[in-house]
C-alpha positions in Angstrom: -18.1 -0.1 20.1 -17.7 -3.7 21.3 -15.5 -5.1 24.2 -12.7 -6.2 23.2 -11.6 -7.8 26.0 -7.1 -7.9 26.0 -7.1 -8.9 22.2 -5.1 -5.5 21.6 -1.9 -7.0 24.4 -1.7 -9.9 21.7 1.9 -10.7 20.9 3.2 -7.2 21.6 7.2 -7.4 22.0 8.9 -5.9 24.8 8.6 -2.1 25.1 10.5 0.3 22.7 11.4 4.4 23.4 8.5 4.4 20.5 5.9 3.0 22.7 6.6 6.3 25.5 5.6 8.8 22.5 2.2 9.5 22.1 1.5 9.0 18.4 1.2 11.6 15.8 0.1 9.5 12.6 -1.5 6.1 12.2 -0.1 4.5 8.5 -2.9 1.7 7.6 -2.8 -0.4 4.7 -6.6 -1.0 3.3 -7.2 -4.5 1.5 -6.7 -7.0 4.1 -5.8 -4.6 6.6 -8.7 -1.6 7.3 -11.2 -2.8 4.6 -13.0 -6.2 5.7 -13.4 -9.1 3.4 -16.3 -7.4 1.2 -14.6 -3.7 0.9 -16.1 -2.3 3.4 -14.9 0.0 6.8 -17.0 -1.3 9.3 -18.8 1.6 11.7 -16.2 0.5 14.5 -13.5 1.4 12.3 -15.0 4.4 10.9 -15.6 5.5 14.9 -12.3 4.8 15.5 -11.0 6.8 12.9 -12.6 9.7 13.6 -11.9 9.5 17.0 -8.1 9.6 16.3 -8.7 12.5 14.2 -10.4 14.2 17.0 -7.1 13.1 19.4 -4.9 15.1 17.0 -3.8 12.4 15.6 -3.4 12.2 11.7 -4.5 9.5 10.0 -3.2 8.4 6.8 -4.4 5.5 4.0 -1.1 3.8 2.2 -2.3 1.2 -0.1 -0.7 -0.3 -3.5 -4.1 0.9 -5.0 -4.6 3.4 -7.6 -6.0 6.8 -6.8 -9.3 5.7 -8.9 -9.7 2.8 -6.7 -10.1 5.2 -3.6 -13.1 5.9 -3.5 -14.3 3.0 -1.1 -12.5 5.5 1.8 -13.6 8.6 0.0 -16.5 9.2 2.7 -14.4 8.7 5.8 -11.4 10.9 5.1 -10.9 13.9 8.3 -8.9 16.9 8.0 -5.5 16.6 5.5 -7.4 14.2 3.3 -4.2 12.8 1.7 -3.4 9.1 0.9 -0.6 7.6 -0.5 -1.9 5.5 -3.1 0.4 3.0 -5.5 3.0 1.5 -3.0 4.2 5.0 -2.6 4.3 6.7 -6.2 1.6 8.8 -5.6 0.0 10.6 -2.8 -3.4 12.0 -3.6 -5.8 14.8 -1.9 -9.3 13.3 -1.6 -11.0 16.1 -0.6 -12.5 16.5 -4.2 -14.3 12.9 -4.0 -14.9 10.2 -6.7 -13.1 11.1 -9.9 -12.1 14.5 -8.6 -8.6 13.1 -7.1 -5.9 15.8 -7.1 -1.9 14.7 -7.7 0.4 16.3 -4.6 3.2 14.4 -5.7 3.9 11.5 -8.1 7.6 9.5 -7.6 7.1 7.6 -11.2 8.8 4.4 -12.9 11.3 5.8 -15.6 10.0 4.3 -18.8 14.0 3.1 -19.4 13.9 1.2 -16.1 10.6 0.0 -16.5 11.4 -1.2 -19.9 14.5 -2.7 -18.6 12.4 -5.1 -15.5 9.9 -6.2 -18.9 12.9 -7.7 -20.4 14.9 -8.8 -17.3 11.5 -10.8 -15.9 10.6 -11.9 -19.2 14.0 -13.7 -19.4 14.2 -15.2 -15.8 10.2 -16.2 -15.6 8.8 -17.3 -19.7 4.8 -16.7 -19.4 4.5 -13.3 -17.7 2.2 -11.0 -18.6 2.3 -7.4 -18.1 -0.4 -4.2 -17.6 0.7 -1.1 -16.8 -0.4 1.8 -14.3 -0.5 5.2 -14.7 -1.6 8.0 -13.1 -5.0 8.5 -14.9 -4.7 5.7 -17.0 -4.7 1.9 -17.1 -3.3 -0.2 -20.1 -2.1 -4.4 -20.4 -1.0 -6.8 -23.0 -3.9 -8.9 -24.5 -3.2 -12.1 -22.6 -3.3 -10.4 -19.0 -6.1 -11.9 -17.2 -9.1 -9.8 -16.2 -7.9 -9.1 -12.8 -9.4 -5.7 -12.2 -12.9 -4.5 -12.8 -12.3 -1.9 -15.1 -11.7 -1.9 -18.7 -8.1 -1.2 -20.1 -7.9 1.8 -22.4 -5.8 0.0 -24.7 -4.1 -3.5 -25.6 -0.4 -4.3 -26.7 2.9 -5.6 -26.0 4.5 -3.8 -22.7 7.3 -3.0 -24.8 5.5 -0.6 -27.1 3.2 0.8 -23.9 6.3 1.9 -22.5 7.6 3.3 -25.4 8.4 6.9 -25.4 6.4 7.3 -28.9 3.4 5.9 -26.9 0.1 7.9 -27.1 0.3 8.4 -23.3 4.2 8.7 -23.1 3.2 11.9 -21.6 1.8 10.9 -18.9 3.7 9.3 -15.6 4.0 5.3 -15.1 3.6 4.9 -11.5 4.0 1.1 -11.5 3.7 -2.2 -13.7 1.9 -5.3 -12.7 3.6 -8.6 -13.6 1.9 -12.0 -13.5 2.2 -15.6 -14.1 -0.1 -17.9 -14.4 2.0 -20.9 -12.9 4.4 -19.6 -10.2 4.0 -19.4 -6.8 3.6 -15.9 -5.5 6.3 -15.7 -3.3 8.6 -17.8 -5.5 8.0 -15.4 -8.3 8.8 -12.6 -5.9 12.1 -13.7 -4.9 13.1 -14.3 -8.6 11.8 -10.7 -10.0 13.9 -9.3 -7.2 16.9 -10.9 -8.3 16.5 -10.3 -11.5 15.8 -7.2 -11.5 18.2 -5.5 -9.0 18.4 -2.3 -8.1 16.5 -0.9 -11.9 13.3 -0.8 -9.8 11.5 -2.0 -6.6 10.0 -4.8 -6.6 6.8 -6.2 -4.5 3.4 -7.9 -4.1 -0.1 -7.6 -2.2 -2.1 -9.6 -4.2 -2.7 -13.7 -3.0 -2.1 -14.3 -6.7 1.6 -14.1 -8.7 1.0 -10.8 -9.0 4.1 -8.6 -8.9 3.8 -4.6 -8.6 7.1 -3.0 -10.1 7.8 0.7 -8.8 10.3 3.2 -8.9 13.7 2.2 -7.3 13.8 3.4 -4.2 9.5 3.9 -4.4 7.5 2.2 -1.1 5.0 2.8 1.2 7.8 3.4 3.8 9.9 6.0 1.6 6.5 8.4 0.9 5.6 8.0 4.0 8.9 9.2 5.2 8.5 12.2 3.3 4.7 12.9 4.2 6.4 12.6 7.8 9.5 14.7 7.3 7.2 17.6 6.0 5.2 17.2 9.5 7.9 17.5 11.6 6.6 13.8 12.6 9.5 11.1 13.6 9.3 7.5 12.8 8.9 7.0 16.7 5.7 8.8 16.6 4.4 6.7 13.5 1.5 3.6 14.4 1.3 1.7 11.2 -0.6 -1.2 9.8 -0.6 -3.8 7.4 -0.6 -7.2 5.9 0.7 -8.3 2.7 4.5 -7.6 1.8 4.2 -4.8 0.4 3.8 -3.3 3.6 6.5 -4.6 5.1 9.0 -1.8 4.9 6.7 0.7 6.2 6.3 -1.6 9.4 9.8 -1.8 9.9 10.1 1.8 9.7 7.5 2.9 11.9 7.9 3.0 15.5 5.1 0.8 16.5 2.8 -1.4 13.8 0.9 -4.2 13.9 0.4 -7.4 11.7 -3.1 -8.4 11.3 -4.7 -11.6 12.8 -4.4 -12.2 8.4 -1.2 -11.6 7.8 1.6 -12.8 5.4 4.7 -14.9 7.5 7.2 -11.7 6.8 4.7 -9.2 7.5 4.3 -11.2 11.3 8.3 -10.8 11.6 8.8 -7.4 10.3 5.9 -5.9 12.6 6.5 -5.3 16.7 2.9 -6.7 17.4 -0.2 -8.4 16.3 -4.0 -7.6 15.9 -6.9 -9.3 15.6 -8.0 -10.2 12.0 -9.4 -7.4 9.3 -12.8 -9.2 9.5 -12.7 -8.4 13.1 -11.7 -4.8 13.0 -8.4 -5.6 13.8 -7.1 -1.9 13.5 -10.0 -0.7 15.4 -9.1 -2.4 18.2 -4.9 -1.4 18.4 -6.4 2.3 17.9 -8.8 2.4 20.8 -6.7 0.9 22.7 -4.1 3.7 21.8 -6.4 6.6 23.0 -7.3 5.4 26.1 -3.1 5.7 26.6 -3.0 9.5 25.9 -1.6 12.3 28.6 
């Protein structure tokens, strides 16, 4: 491991009663956040990891991907193995590695609800397209863009995707993907939110106006809550990391996170300090630091 010389003191506010408990679990976002630029968990990182693990200290992967996408930090999971994978609507056991992902607990988008933010964001924002995400299976309109490398397993209007006479009716939504191909991101943001309400939550982590539609109530904060709650673990003892704003509940909740060095401008405000950049193993650094502060 590099020197990191006093990167990790970078815009830390002044102290907290979280920042006396030694910490029990580090939350960490991946894209833009763990993974660098290319997908990858750099050997610092993965040191550092398994370091924390070796501390006692539990390390959990919250990310608004889906549990097929996982297994780029398949290889590097320690002891519980669990990730919560979908902003929150699912958390998954990796232990069974690539396409062997076992379900603990899905929070899923009501097909009513999710039907109702279709027609609510169709009406407020003309031109948005629609796939949907489910817990084994991935489905979009004909004119959403190819956006993921992977190949739907079938085409048509939301509306009749989310119909309850659908093929895969019987099998959870855990969120829908919204984009437009004119908007600006965070413009298109604010307006879902508004006119959507409370029918379902509403966020983004892509650099695109791509909008990821959960259950109300559904975020990496919330699951996280309850993955903490069944620990015994408080938010005081929570380190948590992330980048985009969809992670910017869970670093508000947590009792010490950091925004990385690539962060969005509500992700800088909502967190109580700042890393380095992803690129430069930005949670890495906060970790190591952490250890050396251990009783």
């Amino acid at each position: 491991m590099r020197d990191n010389g006093r990167v990790t003191s970078a815009t830390r506010q002044p102290e907290t009663a979280a920042d006396t408990l030694p910490p029990r679990l580090i939350a960490t976002d991946l894209d833009g956040t763990l993974l660098r630029d290319d997908k990858s968990v750099s050997p610092r990182t993965v040191a550092a990891l398994a370091a924390a693990e070796e501390a006692g200290i539990e390390v959990f992967f919250v990310t608004g991907r889906p549990a097929r996408w996982m297994d780029v930090v398949s290889d590097h999971v320690h002891g519980h193995g669990l990730a919560i994978c979908g902003n929150g609507a699912a958390v998954v056991d990796l232990h069974g590695g690539p396409g062997s992902h076992r379900f603990v607990k899905v929070r899923e988008l009501e097909r009513a609800n999710a039907l109702d933010a279709v027609r609510l964001l169709r009406d407020a924002a003309p031109g948005t397209v629609y796939a949907v995400e489910q817990t084994y299976g991935f489905y979009q309109e004909p004119a959403y863009p190819k956006l993921h490398m992977e190949i739907p397993d079938s085409l048509a209007p939301a509306e009749e995707l989310l119909s309850p006479d659908h093929r895969a009716a019987v099998e959870p939504v855990l969120k829908i993907l919204a984009y437009h191909p004119e908007m600006d991101p965070d413009a298109f943001l604010t307006l879902a939110r508004l006119a959507i309400g409370d029918r379902a939550n509403v966020t983004r982590s892509s650099p695109s106006a791509l909008l990821e539609i959960s259950g109300p109530g559904v975020s990496k904060a919330s699951t996280l809550a309850l993955c903490c709650a069944e620990r015994g673990i408080s938010h005081e003892q929570v380190v948590a990391f992330g980048d985009m704003p969809n992670d910017v509940e869970m670093l508000t909740w947590a009792g010490r996170s950091y925004a990385m060095g690539n962060a969005h401008p509500d992700v800088i405000a909502a967190a109580s300090g700042r890393t380095v950049a992803n690129n430069d193993d930005g949670v890495a650094v906060v970790i190591e630091q952490l250890l050396t502060e251990l009783p």
